[in-house]
Residue, then its C-alpha position, 0 to 999 in steps of 0.5 A: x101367260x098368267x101373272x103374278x106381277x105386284x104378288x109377294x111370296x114365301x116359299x119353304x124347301x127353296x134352295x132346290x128341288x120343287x121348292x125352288x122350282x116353284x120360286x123361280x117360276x113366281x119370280x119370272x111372272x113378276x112376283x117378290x119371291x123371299x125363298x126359305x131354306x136352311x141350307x143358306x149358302x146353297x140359298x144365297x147362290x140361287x137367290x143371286x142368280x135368280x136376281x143379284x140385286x136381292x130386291x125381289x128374290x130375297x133369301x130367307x136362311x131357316x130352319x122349319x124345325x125350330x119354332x124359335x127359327x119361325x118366331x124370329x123370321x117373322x118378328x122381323x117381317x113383321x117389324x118391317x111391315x112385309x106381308x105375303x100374298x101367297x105361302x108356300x110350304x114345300x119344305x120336305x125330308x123323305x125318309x126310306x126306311x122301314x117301320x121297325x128300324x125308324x128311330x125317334x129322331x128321324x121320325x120327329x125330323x119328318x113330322x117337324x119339317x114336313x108338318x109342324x114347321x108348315x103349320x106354324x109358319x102358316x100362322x104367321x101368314x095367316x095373322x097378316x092374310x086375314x088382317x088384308x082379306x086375301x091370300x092363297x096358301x099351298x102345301x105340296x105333299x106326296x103320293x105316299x099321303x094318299x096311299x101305302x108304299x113300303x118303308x115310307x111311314x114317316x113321310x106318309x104320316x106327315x104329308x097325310x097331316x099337312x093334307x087335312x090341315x090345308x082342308x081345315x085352313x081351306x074351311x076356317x078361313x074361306x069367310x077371310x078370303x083365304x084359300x089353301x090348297x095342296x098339291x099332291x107330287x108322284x115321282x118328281x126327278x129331284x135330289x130326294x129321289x136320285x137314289x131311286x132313280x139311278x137303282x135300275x130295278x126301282x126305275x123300271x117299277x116306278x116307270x111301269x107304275x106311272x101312266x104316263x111312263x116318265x118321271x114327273x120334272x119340278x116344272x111340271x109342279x111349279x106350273x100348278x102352284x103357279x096357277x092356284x097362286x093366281x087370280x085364275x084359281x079365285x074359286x078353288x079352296x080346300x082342293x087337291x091337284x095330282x102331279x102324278x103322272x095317273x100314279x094315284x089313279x092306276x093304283x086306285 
């Protein structure tokens, strides 16, 4: 089993779903884990499940939308000399909803959480990861980054983004032994998807569209993040791994 024993991570979008998933899969191979969520009563009750000690899954109550927010998490770690050896930005907001009727605030809503909040935190890490010569950064997008689907501009617009700016971390900070990484997610049976999952008619499409015929779980996800965390994945940078089920590949 792959280790990540005397690792310490950050992972965003942590209190359910794929976040968290990926959280509790870093925590059981040894790591120090500080999961980032705004819903900080949700956050709590995880954390001490995980660990009612809070000494190594350790709540981070945030909200990725403000700058302010960030700036404040990591004046504090930085006065407490905590560094990350692995930053995972997995914060999501999946708006279905089309072109036209979108309004302002939820499309700023996706581009800040899905984006601008993981570029800004990634520039607090990266201030420490490049003072140590080390560290893994994986961004996990969606299927709708890399191919059209109807009333998902928002997501698609934002997740596309996050995918070129983890190539250009991958690229500006390779000579610093830093390497970024997506992994890009098909249909994954968490909360954001319950609407789509129990409408029949959307079901029946998204099983027949996926080679695989089934919904992707948040372990399956976690299982690679866990793998790109890791000393296995020393050579692999600016790359993208599908957890997809063969969606992408059917459709291309």
């Amino acid at each position: 089993m792959i280790e990540l024993l005397g690792k310490t991570a950050f992972v965003t979008g942590a209190s359910d779903g794929i976040g968290l998933e990926i959280a509790k899969a870093f925590f059981d191979r040894g790591a120090k884990v500080y999961l980032a969520s705004k819903n900080s009563e949700q956050l709590t009750n995880v954390c001490n499940e995980m660990d009612t000690s809070l000494t190594r899954a350790i709540p981070v109550p945030l909200d990725v939308c403000s700058n302010t927010a960030i700036n404040e998490v990591f004046d504090r770690f930085n006065a407490d000399d905590i560094t990350f050896d692995i930053l995972v930005n997995a914060a999501t907001v999946t708006p279905i909803i089309s072109i036209q009727d979108i309004d302002y605030e939820l499309w700023q809503q996706a581009i800040d959480t899905n984006l601008t909040g993981a570029f800004f935190i990634t520039q607090h890490c990266l201030k420490r990861m490049k003072e140590r010569c080390c560290g893994k950064i994986i961004n996990v997008i969606s299927c709708f980054a890399k191919d059209a689907f109807m009333n998902t501009s928002a997501l698609a617009a934002s997740k596309a983004g996050l995918a070129m700016l983890t190539k250009c971390i991958a690229v500006e900070y390779a000579k610093f032994n830093i390497k970024a990484n997506v992994i890009t997610t098909g249909f994954i049976d968490t909360p954001a998807f319950k609407v789509l999952k129990e409408n029949q008619t959307m079901n029946d499409k998204i099983l027949n569209s996926t080679p695989l015929g089934r919904w992707g779980n948040s372990n399956d996800v976690a299982q690679v993040a866990v793998f790109l965390a890791s000393d296995k994945a020393e050579y692999i940078t600016g790359s993208e791994i599908k957890v997809d089920g063969g969606l992408l590949s059917k459709l291309l």
